[in-house]
C-alpha positions as CSV (number, residue, x, y, z in Angstrom):
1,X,-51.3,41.4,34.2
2,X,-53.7,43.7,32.5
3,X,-56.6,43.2,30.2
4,X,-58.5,44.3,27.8
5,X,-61.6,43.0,25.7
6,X,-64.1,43.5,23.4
7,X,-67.9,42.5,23.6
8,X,-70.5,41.9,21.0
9,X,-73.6,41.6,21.6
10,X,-76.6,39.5,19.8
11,X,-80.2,40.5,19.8
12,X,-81.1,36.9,19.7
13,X,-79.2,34.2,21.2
14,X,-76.5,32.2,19.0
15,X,-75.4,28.3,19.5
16,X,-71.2,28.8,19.5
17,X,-68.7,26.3,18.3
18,X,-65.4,28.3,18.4
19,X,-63.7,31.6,18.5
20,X,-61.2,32.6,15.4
21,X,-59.0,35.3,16.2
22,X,-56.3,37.1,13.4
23,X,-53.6,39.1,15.3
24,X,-50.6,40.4,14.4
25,X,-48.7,38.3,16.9
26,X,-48.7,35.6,19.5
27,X,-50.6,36.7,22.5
28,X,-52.1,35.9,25.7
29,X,-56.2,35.9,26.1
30,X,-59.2,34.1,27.6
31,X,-63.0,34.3,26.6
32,X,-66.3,35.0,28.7
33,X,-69.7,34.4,27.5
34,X,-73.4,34.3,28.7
35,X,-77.2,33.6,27.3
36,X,-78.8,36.7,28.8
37,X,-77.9,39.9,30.7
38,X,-78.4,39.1,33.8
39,X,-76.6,35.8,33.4
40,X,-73.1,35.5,35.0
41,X,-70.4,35.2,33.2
42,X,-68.8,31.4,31.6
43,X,-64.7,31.9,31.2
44,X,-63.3,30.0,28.5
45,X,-58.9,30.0,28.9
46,X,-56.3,27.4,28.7
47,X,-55.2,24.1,30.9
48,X,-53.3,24.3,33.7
49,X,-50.2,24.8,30.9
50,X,-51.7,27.8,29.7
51,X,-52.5,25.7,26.5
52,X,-55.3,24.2,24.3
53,X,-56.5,20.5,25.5
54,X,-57.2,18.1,22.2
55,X,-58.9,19.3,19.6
56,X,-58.4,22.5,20.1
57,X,-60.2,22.4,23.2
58,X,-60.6,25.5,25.5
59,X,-60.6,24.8,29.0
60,X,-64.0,26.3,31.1
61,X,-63.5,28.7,34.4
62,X,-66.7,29.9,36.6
63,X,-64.3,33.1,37.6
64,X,-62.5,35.4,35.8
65,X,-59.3,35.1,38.9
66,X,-59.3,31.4,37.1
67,X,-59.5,32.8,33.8
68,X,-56.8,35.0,33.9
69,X,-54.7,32.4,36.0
70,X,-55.0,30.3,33.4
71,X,-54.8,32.8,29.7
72,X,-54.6,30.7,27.0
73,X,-50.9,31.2,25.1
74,X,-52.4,32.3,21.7
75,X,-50.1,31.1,19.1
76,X,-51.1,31.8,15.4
77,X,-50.9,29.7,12.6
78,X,-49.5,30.7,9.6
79,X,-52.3,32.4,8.3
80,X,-52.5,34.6,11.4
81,X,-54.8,32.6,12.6
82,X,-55.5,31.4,16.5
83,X,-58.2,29.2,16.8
84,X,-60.0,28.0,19.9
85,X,-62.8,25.3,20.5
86,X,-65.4,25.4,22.8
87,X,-65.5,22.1,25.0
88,X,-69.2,21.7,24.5
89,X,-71.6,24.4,22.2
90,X,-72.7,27.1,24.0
91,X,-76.0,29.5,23.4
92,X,-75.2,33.0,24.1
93,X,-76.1,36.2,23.6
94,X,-72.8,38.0,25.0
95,X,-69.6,37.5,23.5
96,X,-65.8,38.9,24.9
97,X,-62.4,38.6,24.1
98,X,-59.9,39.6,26.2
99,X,-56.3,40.5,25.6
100,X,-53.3,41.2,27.6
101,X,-52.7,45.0,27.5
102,X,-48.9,44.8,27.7
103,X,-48.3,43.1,24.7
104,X,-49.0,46.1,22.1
105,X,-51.2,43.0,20.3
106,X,-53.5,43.8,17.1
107,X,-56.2,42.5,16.5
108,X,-57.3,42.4,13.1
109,X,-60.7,40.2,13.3
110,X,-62.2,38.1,16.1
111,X,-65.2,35.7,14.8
112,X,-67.2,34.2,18.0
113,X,-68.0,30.6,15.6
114,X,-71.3,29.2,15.2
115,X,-72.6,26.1,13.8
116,X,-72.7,26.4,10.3
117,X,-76.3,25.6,8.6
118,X,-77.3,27.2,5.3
119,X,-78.2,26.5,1.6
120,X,-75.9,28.4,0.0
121,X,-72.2,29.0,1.2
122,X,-70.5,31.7,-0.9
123,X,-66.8,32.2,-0.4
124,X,-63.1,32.6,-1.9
125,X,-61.8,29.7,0.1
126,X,-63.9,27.3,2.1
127,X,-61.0,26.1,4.9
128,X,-61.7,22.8,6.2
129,X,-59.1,21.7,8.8
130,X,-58.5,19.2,11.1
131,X,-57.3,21.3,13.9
132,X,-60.9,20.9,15.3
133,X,-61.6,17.6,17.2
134,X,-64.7,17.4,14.3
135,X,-63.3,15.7,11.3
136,X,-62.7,18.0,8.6
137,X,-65.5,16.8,6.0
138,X,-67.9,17.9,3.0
139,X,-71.2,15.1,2.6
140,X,-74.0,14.9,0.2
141,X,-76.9,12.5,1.6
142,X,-79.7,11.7,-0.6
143,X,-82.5,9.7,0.9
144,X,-80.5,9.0,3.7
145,X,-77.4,7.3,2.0
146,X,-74.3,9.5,1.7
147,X,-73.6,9.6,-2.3
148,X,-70.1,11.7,-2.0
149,X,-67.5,12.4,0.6
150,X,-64.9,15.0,0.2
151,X,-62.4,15.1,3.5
152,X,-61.4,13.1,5.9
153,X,-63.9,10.3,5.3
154,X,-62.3,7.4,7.4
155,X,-59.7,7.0,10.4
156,X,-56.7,8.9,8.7
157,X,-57.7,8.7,4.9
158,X,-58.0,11.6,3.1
159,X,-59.5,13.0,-0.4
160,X,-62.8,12.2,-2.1
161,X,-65.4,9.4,-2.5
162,X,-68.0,8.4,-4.5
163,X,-71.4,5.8,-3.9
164,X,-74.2,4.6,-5.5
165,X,-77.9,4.5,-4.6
166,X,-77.1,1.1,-2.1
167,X,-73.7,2.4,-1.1
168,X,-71.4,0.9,-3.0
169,X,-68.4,2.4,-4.2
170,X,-68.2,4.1,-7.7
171,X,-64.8,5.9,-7.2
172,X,-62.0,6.7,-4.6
173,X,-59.3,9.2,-5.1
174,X,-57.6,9.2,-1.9
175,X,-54.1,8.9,0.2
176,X,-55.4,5.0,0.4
177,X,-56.9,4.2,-2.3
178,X,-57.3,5.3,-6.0
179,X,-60.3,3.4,-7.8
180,X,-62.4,4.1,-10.5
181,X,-65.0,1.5,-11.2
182,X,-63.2,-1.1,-9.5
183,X,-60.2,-0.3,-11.5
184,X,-56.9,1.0,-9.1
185,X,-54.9,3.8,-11.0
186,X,-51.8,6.3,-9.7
187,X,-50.3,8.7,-11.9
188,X,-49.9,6.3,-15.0
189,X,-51.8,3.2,-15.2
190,X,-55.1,2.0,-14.5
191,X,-55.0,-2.2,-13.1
192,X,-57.5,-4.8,-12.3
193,X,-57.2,-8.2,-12.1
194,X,-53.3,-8.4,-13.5
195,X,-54.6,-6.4,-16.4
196,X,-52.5,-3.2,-16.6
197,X,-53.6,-0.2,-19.2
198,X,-50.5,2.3,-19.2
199,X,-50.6,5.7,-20.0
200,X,-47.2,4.9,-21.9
201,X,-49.5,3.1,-24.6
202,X,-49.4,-0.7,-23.1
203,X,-51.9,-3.0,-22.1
204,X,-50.5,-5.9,-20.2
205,X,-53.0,-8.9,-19.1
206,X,-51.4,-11.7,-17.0
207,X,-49.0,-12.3,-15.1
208,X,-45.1,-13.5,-15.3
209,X,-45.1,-15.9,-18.8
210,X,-48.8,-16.1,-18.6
211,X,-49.4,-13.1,-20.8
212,X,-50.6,-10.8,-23.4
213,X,-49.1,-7.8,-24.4
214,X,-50.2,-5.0,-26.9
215,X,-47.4,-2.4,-26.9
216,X,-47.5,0.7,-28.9
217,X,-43.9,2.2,-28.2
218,X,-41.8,-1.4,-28.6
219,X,-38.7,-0.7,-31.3
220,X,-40.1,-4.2,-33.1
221,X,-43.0,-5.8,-31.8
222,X,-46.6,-4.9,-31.6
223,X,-48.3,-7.9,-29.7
224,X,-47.2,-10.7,-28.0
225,X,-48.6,-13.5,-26.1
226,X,-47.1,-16.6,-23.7
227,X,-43.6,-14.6,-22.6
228,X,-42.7,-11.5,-21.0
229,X,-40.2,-10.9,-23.6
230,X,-41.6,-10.6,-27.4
231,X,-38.4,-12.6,-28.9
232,X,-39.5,-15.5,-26.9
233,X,-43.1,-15.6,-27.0
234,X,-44.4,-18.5,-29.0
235,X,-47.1,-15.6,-30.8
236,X,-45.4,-12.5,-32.0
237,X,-46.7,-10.0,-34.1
238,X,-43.8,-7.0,-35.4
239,X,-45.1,-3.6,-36.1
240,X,-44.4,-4.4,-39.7
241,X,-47.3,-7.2,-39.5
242,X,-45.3,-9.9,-39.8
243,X,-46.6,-13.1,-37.3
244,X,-44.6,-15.8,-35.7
245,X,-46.5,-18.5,-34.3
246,X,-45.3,-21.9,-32.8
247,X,-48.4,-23.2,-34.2
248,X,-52.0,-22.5,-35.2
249,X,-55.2,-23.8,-36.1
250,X,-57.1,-21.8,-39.1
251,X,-60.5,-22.5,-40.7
252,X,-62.0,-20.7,-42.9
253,X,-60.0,-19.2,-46.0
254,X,-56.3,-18.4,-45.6
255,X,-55.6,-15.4,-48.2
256,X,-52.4,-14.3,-48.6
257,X,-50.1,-12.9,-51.6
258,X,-47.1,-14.6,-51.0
259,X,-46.0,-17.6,-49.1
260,X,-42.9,-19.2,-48.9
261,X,-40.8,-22.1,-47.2
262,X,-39.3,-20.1,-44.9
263,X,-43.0,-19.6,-43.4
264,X,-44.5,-23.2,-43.6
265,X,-42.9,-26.2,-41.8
266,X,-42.0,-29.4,-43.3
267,X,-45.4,-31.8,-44.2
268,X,-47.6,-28.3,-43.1
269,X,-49.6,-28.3,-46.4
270,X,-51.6,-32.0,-47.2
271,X,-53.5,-32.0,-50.4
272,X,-56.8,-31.9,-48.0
273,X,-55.4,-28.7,-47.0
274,X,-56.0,-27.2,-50.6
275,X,-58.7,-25.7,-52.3
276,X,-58.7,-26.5,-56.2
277,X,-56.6,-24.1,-57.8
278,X,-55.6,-22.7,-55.1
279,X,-51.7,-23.0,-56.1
280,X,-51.4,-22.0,-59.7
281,X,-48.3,-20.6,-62.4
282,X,-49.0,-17.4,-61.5
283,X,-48.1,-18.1,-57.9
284,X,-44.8,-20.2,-58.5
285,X,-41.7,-18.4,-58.6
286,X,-39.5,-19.1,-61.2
287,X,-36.8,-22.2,-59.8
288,X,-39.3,-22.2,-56.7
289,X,-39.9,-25.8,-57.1
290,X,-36.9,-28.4,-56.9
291,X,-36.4,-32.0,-57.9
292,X,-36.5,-32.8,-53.6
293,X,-39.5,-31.0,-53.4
294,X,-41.8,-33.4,-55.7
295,X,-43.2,-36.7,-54.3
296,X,-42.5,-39.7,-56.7
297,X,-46.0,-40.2,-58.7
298,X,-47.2,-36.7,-57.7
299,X,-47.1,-35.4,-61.7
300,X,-49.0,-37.1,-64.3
301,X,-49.9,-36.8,-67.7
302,X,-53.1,-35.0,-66.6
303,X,-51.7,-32.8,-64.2
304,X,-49.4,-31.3,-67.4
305,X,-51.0,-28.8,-69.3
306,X,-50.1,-29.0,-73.0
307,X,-47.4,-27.0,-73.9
308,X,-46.2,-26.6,-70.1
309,X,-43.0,-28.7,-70.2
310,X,-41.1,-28.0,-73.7
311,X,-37.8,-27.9,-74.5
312,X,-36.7,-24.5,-73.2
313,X,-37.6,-25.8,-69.6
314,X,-35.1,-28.5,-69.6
315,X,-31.6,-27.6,-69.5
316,X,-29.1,-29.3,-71.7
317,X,-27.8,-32.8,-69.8
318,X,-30.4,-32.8,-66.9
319,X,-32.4,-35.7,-68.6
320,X,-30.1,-38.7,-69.1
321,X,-30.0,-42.5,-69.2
322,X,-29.3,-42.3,-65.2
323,X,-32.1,-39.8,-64.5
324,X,-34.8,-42.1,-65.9
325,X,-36.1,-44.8,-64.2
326,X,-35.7,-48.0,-66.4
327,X,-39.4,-48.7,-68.1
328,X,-40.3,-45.0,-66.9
329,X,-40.5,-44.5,-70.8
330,X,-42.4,-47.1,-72.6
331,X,-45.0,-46.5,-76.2
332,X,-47.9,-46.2,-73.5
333,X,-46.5,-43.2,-72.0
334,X,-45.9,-41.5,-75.7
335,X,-48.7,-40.1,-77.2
336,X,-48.9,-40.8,-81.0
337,X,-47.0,-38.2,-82.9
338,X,-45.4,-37.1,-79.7
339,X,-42.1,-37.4,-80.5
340,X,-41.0,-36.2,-84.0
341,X,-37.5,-35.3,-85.6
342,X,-38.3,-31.8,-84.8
343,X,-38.1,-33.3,-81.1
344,X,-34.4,-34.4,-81.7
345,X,-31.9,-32.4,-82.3
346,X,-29.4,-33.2,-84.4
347,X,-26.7,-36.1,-83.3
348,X,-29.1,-36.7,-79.9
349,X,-29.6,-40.3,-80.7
350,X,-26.4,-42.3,-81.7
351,X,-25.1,-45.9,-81.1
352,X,-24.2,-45.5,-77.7
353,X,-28.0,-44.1,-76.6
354,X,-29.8,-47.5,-78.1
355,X,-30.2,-50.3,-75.9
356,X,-29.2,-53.9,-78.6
357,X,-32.2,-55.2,-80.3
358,X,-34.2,-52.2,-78.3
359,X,-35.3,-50.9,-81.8
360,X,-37.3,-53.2,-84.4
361,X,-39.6,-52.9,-87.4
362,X,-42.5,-53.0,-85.6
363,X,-40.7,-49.6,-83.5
364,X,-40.1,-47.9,-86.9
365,X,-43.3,-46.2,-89.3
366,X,-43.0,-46.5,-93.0
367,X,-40.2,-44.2,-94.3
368,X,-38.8,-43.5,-90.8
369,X,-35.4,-44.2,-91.3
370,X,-34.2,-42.8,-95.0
371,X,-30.8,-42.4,-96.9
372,X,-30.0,-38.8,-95.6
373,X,-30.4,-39.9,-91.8
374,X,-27.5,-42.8,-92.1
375,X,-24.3,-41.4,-91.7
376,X,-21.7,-42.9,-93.9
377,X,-20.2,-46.4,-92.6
378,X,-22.5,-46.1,-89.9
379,X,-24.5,-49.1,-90.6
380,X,-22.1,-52.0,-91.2
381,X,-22.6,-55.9,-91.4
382,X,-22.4,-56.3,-87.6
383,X,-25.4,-53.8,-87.2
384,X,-27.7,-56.4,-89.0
385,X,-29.2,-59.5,-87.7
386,X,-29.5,-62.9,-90.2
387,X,-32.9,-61.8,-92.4
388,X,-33.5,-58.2,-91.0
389,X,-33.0,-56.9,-94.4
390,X,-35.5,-58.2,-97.1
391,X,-36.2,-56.6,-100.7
392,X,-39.8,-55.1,-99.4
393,X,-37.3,-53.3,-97.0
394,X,-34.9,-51.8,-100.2
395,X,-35.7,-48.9,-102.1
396,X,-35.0,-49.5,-106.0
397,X,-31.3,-48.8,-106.4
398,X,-30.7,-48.8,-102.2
399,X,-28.2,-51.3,-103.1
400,X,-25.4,-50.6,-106.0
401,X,-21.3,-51.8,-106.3
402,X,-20.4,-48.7,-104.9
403,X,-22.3,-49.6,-101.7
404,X,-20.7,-53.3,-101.4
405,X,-17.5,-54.4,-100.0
406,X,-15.4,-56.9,-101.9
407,X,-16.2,-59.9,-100.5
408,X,-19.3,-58.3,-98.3
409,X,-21.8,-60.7,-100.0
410,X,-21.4,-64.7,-99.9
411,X,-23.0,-67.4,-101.7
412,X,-25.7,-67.7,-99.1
413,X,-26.9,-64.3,-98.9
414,X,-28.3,-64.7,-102.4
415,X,-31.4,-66.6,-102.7
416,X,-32.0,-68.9,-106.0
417,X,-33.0,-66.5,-108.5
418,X,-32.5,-63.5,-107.3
């Protein structure tokens, strides 16, 4: 086989890494360098496979017989790239590249590599690869301490890294980890210590039952705690604000405008529990308050505010004989002038509704019982006792024919000159 090559020449001498070739096709080829003129010649070609050892490696040759022997099977990437590392750096000020003539090959660009030291790098696309045996990596040291990494940083992991002044780890976005802060995140959560902030709008802290949950998307709940689930958690909140709890402790002032049964528990609420005035008429609904729900003894005549129970409040037939405890009524418990005939209406007390010999004299003021409240026969002999009618007790002409019976009055009814 024929070659061909191409030389260039440096006026200074270069330390090389690699050789970069862009072709337009696959193609066979071996390298030759040397430091100064008069040097000989150091072939660089493939193994004894006509290939690249790891890395990339080239194979070295002190002949060109060897060289050729053993041409190196270009085979380009698919960039059009063929790329070929140097088993050790070499200093040189003689470059050449030779290709086989047969193969009609192009060459577009051949780049003898060196080591790459300078303080500004500007390029379209800085290509990093790990075709070399070098790991591909980017570092920035200060004072000795690398502060970021961006490559192939460790063994097999991949992406970028991020240290403090005492290299410790600020951040990590990488094929093995993903931390910011100490906090792990993928694509839409950040987590730490079972404490999960999603991207969907939830913040989950704990673990299985042992939980808290804020949840921004839930159809019904806002925040729950001690469940997974919201309808079992012992502390619920709904995103209408309305709070279940199992039970709770609160100090301080509880202010609310409305309250009702279906929120407090049996016993909850102790008088110690409330501040004076606290329950007021203006916070009792009307028929709010039944007969069960007042203790025996719990309203007395102080607690009534004059005027608050009248006649309107009590329905007809809900105070009888049977729904008053015997001696619940007695004179101490009637205030003077308490109970007057605009009190009772009409026909409320007859016979039937006074207790025998419950009403006396000393019961009745002066004038309380006159002509126009007696219906007619409704006082007859058997409704006086011996002597409970005396003249201080008759009004002048009380007593007249008309009102006697024959035979009504015997012999010893009238006293000696009367």
């Amino acid at each position: 086989m024929a070659y061909k090559y191409a030389e260039y020449s440096y006026p200074v001498t270069h330390i090389f890494e690699k050789h970069v070739v862009y072709s337009n096709q696959n193609c066979k080829l071996y390298f030759a360098m040397k430091k100064e003129y008069e040097d000989s010649w150091t072939y660089y070609a493939g193994n004894a496979t006509n290939a690249l050892n790891s890395g990339k490696r080239l194979t070295a040759y002190t002949t060109e017989a060897d060289a050729q022997t053993y041409y190196l099977n270009g085979t380009r990437d698919s960039d059009n790239k063929i790329l070929a590392v140097l088993p050790v750096n070499f200093e040189a000020k003689f470059v050449r590249l030779y290709i086989e003539s047969g193969q009609s090959t192009t060459v577009y660009e051949w780049t003898a590599s060196t080591k790459l030291a300078a303080h500004e790098i500007i390029s379209g696309t800085l290509d990093l690869t790990d075709e070399l045996s070098s790991a591909p990596l980017i570092k920035v040291t200060k004072s000795s301490v690398d502060r970021l990494k961006i490559g192939n940083f460790t063994g097999s992991t991949y992406g970028i890294i991020g240290f403090n002044d005492s290299s410790a780890t600020l951040f990590e976005l990488s094929n093995a980890h993903q931390t910011l802060a100490g906090w792990g995140f993928n694509a839409s959560q950040f987590t730490k210590n079972n404490v999960i902030i999603s991207s969907v709008g939830k913040i989950h802290v704990g673990s299985g039952n042992d939980v808290a949950v804020v949840d921004a998307v839930h159809s019904d709940y806002r925040l729950w705690v001690g469940n997974a689930s919201p309808i079992l958690a012992p502390f619920r909140v709904t995103k209408a604000g309305v709070m279940y709890a199992t039970g709770a402790s609160i100090s301080g002032t509880l202010e609310a405008s409305s309250i009702t049964t279906r929120e407090l528990a049996a016993s909850a609420v102790n008088t110690y529990n409330l501040v004076t005035n606290a329950i007021i008429a203006q916070k009792i609904a009307a028929n709010a308050i039944e007969a069960t729900a007042i203790k025996a003894g719990a309203i007395v005549a102080d607690k009534i505010s004059a005027g608050a129970v009248t006649s309107a409040k009590i329905l007809a037939g809900n105070v009888t004989a049977t729904t008053i405890k015997a001696g619940a009524i007695v004179t101490t418990k009637i205030a003077a002038g308490a109970v007057t005939a605009t009190e009772i209406a009409v026909r409320t007390i007859q016979a039937v509704n006074i207790v025998a010999s419950s009403i006396t004299a000393n019961e009745m003021s002066y004038r309380t019982i006159t002509n126009n409240r007696i219906v007619i026969n409704t006082l007859t002999a058997t409704e006086f006792s011996a002597s409970s009618v005396t003249t201080d007790k008759l009004r002048t002409n009380a007593i007249i024919a008309q009102k006697i019976a024959a035979n009504a009055i015997e012999a010893t009814a009238i006293k000696a000159g009367a």
